[in-house]
N, C-alpha and C positions, 0 to 999 in steps of 0.2 A: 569395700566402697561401692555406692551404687554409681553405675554406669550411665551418663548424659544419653539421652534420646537425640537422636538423631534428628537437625532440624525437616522439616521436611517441607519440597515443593508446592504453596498454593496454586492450582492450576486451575483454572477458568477455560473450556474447553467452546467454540465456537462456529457452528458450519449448519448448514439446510440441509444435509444430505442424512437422512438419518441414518441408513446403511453405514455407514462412511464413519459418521460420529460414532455408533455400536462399536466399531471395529476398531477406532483407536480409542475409545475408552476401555475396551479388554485388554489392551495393553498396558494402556498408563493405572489405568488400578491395580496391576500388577508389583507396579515398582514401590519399592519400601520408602523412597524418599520423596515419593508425589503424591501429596493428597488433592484428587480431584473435588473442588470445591462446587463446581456445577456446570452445564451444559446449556448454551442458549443458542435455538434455530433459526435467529436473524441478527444483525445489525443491531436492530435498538434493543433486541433482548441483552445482547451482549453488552451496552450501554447500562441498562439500569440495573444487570447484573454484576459488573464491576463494579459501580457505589454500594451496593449492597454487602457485596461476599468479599468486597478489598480481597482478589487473587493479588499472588505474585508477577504472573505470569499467562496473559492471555495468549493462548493457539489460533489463530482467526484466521477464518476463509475470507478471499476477498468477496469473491459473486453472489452476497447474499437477500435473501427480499429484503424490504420494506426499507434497508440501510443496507449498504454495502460495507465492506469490512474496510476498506479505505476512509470511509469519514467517522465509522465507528471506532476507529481507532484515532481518528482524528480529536476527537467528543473525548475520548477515555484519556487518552495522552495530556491536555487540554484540564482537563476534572482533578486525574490521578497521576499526575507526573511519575508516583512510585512504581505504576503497576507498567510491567516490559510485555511489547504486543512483540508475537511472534507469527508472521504470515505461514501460512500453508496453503498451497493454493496451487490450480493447473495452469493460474495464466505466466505467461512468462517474455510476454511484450514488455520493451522497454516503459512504455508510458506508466504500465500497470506498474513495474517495481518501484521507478522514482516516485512513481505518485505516493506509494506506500509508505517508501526510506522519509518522502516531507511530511507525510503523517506521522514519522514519530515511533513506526515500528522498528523492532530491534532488529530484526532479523526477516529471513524470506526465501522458505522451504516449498517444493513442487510437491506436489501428491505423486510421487512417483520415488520419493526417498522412504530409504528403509527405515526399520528401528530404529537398529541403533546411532542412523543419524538426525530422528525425527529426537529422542531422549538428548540425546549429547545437545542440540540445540537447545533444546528447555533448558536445560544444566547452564550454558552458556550463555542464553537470555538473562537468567535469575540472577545470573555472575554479573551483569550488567553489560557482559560484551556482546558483539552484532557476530552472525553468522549468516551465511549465505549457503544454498545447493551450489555446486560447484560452475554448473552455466550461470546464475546467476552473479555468481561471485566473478567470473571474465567478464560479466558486462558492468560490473564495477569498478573492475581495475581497467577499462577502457575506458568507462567514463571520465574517472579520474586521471587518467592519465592526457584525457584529451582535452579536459574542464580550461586549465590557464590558456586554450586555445577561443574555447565558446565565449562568446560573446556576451553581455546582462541584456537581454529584451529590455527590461525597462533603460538602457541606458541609452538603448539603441530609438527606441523607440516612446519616447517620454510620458506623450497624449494619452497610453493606452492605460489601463486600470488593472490591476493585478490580476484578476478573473479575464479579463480581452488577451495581457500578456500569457497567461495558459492555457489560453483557447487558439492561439496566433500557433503557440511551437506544438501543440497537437490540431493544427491542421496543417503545417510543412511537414507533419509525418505523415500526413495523408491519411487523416481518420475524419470518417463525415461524423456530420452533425449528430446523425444516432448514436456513433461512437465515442465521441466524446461528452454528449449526455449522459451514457453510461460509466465513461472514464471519470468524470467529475461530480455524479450523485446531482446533475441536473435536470429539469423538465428540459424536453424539444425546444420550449419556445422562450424559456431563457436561452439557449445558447444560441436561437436563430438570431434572438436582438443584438446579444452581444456578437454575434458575427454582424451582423450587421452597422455596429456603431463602429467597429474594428476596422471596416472597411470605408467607412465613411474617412474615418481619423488618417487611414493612409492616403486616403486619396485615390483608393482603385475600384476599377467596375466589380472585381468578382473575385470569388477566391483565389483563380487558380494566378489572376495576378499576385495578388497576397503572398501566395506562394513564392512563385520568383521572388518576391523583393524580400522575403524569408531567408532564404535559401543563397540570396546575394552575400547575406550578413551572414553569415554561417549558423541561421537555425535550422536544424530538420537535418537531413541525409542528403549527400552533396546534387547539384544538379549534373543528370545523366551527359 
């Protein structure tokens, strides 16, 4: 009796760094149960490469040009509800993982994990369950453990618009405006307005008030 093939992994592999992508594509074409279906060097490549090549399974860097792997995955989740995004990435700031986990990724591995926990991820993405590198996996279980404590911005704060509400609790973490431009795949001067209308709306002269009244409510890290 002939013997069923083995299904195998479609992987869609994701990052800017060519070096980087060479070197885990020598590994994942090694495996009998991943067929690498293709490799895209930005953001939007990885976009119009998921409608095309329907992977199972996309590996995506967050920091990439033209689209960042955070709205890219946002775009793909959004299109392709089937296909599981799996982060790889050096950053390992809070903002940067939840931003990711509400994009819709499965999962959210550092470049600094080995093989066989960069594979076992894949495997467990495809399986539809979430995996985490182990630091990020304690800022999960803190998160959650401390979430029936936090607060809903919008509940606390009604006036503000859901883009003012994301810009408010990443500026009580203390990321300026470049940084949160970069954090949310915005120009500078959308997020200068929406700082600006955000403040209007509370009623403060400046950020670092915004801050305190943040910070009162228990958004951001406590005050020193």
């Amino acid at each position: 009796m002939k013997q069923l093939e083995k299904e195998r992994i479609r992987l869609l592999l994701a990052d800017d760094h060519p070096v980087f992508r060479e070197g885990l594509l020598s590994i994942l074409r090694l495996q009998d149960d991943i067929e690498v279906v293709g490799e895209a060097g930005s953001g939007k490549e990885a976009v119009t490469m998921a409608g095309e090549r329907q992977p199972d399974v996309i590996l995506m860097d967050v920091g990439m040009q033209e689209m960042n792997g955070i709205t890219a995955a946002r775009e793909i989740v959004r299109d392709y509800p089937h296909i599981h995004i799996l982060m790889l990435t050096m950053f390992d700031d809070d903002a940067t993982v939840f931003s990711a986990m509400k994009a819709g990724a499965r999962g959210y591995l550092l470049k600094g994990s080995d093989r066989a926990d960069i594979l076992r991820a894949v495997a467990a993405a495809y399986a539809g369950e979430a995996i985490f590198s182990p630091a990020i996996a304690r800022k999960m279980m803190y998160y959650f453990k401390n979430m029936s404590r936090k607060p809903q911005i919008g509940a606390l704060f009604p006036k503000l618009t859901e883009r003012e509400q994301d810009i408010l609790e990443l500026i009580a973490d203390g990321l300026s405006n470049e940084d949160i431009a970069r954090q949310l795949d915005l120009s500078l001067k959308t997020v200068r307005n929406n700082v600006s209308n955000l403040l209007n709306k509370l009623q403060v002269s400046d950020r670092a008030q915004a801050i305190l009244l943040a910070r009162d409510a228990g958004i951001g890290p406590p005050k020193p």
